[in-house]
C-alpha positions as a Markdown table, in Angstrom:
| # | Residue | x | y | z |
|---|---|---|---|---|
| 1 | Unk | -62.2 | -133.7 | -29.1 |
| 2 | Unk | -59.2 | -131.3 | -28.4 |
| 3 | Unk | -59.3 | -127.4 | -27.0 |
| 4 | Unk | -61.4 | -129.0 | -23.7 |
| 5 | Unk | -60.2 | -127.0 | -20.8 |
| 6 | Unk | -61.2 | -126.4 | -17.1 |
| 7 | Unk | -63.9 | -123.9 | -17.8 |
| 8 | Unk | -65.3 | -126.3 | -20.4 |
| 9 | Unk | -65.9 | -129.2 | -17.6 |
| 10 | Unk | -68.5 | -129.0 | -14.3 |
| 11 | Unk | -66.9 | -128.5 | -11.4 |
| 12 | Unk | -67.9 | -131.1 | -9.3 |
| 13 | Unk | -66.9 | -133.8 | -12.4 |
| 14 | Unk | -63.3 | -132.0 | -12.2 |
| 15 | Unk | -62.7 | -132.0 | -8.9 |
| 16 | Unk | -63.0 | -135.6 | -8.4 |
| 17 | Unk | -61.5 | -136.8 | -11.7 |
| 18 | Unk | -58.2 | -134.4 | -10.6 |
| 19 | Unk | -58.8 | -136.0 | -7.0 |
| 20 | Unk | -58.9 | -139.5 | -8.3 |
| 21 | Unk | -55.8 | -138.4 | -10.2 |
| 22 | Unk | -53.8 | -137.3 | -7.3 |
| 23 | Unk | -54.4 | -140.1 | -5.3 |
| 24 | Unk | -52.9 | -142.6 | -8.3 |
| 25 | Unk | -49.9 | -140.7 | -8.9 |
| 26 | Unk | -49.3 | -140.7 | -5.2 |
| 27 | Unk | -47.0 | -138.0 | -5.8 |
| 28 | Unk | -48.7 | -135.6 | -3.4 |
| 29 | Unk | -47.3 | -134.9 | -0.1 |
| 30 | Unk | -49.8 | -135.3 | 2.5 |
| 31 | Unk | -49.4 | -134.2 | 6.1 |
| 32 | Unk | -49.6 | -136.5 | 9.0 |
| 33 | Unk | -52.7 | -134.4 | 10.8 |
| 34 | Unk | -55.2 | -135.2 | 7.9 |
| 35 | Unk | -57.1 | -137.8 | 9.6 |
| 36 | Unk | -57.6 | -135.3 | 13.0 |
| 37 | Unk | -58.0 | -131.7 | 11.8 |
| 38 | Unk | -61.2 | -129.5 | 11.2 |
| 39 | Unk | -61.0 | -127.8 | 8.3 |
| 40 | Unk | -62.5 | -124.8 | 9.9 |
| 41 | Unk | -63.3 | -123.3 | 13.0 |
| 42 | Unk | -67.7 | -123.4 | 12.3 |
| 43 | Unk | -67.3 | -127.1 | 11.8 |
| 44 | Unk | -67.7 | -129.6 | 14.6 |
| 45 | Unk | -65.9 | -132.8 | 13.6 |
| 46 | Unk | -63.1 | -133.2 | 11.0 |
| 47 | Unk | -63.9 | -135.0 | 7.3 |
| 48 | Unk | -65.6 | -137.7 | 7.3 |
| 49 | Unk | -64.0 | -139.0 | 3.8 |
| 50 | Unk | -60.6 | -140.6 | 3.7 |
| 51 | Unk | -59.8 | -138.5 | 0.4 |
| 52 | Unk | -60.6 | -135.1 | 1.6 |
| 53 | Unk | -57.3 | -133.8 | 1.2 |
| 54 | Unk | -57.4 | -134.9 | -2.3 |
| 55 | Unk | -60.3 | -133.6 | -2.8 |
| 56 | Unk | -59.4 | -130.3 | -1.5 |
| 57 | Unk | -56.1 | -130.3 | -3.6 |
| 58 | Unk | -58.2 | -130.4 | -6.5 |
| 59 | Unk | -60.5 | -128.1 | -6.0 |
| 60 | Unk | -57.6 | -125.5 | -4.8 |
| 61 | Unk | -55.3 | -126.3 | -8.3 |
| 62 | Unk | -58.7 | -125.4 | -10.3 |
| 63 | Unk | -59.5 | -122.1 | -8.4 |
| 64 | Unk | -55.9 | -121.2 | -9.0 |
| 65 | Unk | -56.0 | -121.9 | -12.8 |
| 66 | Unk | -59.1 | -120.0 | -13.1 |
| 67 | Unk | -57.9 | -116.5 | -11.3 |
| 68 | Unk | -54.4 | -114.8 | -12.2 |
| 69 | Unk | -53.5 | -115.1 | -8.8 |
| 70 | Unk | -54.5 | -116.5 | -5.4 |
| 71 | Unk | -53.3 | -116.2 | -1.9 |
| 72 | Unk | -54.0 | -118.3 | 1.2 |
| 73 | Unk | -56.3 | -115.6 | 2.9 |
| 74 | Unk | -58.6 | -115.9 | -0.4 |
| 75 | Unk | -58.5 | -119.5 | -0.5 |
| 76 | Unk | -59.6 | -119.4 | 3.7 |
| 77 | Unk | -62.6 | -116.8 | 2.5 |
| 78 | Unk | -63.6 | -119.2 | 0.1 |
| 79 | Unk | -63.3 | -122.6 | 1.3 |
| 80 | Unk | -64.9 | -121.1 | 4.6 |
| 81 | Unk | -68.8 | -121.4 | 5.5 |
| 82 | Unk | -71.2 | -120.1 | 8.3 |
| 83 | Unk | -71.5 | -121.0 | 11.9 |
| 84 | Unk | -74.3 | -122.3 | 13.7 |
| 85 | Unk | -74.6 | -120.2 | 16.9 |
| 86 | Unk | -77.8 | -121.3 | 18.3 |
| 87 | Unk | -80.4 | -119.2 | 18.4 |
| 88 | Unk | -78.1 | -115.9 | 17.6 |
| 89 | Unk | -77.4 | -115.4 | 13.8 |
| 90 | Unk | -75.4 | -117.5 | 11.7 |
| 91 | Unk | -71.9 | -115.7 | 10.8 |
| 92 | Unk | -69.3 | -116.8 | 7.7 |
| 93 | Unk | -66.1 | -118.3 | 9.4 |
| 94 | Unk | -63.1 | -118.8 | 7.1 |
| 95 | Unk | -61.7 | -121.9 | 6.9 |
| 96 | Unk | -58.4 | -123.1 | 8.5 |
| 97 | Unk | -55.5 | -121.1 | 6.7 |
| 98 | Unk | -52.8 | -123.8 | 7.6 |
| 99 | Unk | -54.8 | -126.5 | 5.6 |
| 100 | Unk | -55.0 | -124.4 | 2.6 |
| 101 | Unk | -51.3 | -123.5 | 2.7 |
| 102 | Unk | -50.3 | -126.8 | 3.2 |
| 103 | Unk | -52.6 | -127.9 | -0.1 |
| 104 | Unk | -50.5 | -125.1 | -2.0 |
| 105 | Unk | -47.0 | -126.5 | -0.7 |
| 106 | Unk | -47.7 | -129.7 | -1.5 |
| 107 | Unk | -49.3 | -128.5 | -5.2 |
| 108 | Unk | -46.2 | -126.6 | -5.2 |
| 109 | Unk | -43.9 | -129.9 | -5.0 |
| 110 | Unk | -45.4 | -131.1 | -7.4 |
| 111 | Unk | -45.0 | -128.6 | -9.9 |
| 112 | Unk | -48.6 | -127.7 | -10.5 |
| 113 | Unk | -48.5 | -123.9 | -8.7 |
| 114 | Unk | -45.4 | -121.5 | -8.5 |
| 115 | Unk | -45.3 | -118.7 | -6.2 |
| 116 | Unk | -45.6 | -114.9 | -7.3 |
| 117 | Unk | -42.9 | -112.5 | -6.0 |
| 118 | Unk | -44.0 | -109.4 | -4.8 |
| 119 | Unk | -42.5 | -107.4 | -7.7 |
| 120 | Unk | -42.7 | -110.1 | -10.5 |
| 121 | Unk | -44.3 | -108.7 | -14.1 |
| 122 | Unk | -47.8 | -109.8 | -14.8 |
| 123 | Unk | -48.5 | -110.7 | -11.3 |
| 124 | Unk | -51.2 | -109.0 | -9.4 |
| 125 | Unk | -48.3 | -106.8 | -7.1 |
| 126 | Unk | -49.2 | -108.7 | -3.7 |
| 127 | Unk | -47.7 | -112.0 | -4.2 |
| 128 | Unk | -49.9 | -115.6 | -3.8 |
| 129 | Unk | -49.7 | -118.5 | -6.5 |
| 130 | Unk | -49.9 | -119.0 | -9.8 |
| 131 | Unk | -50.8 | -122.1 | -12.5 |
| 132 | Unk | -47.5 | -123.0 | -14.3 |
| 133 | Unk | -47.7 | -124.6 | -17.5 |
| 134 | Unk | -46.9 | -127.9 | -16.2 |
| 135 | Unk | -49.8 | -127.6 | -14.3 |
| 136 | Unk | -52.0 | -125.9 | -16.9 |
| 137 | Unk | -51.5 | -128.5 | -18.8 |
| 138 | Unk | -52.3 | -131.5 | -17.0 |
| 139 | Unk | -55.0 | -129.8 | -15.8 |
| 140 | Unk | -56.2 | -129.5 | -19.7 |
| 141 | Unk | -55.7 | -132.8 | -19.8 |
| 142 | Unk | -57.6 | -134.1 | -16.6 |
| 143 | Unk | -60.7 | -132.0 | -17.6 |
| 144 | Unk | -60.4 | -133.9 | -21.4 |
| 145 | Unk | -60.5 | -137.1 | -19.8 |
| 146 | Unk | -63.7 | -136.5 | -17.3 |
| 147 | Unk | -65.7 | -134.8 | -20.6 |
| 148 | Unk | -64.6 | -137.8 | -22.5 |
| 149 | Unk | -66.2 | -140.0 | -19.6 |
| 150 | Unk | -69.2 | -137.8 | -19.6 |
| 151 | Unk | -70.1 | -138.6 | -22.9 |
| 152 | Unk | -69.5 | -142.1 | -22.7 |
| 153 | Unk | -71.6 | -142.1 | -19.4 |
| 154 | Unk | -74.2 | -140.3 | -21.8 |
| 155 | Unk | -74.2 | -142.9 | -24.5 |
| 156 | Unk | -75.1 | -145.7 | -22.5 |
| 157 | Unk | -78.2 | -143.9 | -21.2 |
C-alpha cells in the first residue's frame, strides 16, 4: 500500500502513532517544566497525561506539514480554546506561546521543521517553519504504518 500520506490518515490515529513514535526514539528534547505548566491561560490545571508533550509535538509536526508555513502566534490561535468566566460570556484564549515554541525547537533538533527566513523564495514573506524532507518523509511513513494498523484492527472485527 504505497502513496499513503498525512491527509490520507485521521487525525486523531496520527497524532498518537507520531506520539508513540517520539516517545521510542527518545530523540526529542523535552523541557524540565512539562510536568507543572498550563498549556494556556483559560485552563485551570496543567495535563493530566504524562505524554502530553508528545502528544502536542505531533500534532504541531502535522499542522506544519499540512500548511506552507506556520509561525508560533498561529500555532497559540489554534491550540488555544475558550474561557469559562462564570456567568459573563465565554471568550477564545490562545494557548501558551512558549510551549508551542519550545515544541518547534525541539522538532527543529530533530530535523523534522526548518525555519523560513524572512526573504527566503517560496516562503510565505513573514518567516515561521517549514516541513523539510526529512521530516516529510517520516511523517509519510508514520501515517503508512497507523493505516496499515487500521486495517488490520478492521480485519479482526
Amino acid at each position: 500500500m504505497g502513496g499513503v500520506t498525512v491527509r490520507d490518515v485521521d487525525a486523531q490515529k496520527f497524532i498518537n502513532a507520531y506520539a508513540d513514535f517520539l516517545k521510542r526514539q527518545g530523540k526529542l528534547q523535552i523541557p524540565g517544566w512539562v510536568d507543572t505548566v498550563k498549556t494556556s491561560h483559560s485552563n485551570e490545571l496543567p495535563p493530566q497525561s504524562q505524554d502530553w508533550f508528545y502528544v502536542r509535538a505531533a500534532a504541531v509536526a502535522r499542522h506544519v506539514y499540512l500548511r506552507k508555513s506556520v509561525g508560533v502566534g498561529r500555532l497559540a490561535k489554534v491550540h488555544g480554546s475558550t474561557k469559562n468566566r462564570g456567568s459573563k460570556p465565554m471568550h477564545h484564549c490562545d494557548a501558551s506561546r512558549s510551549v508551542d515554541r519550545k515544541v518547534l525547537q525541539a522538532l527543529e533538533k530533530i530535523g523534522i521543521v526548518e525555519k523560513i527566513e524572512d526573504d527566503e523564495e517560496g516562503g510565505s514573506g513573514k518567516g515561521g517553519r517549514r516541513i523539510t524532507q526529512a521530516g516529510q518523509r517520516d511523517l509519510d511513513r508514520i501515517a503508512l504504518t497507523a493505516v496499515e494498523e487500521d486495517g488490520d484492527d478492521e480485519d479482526d472485527e
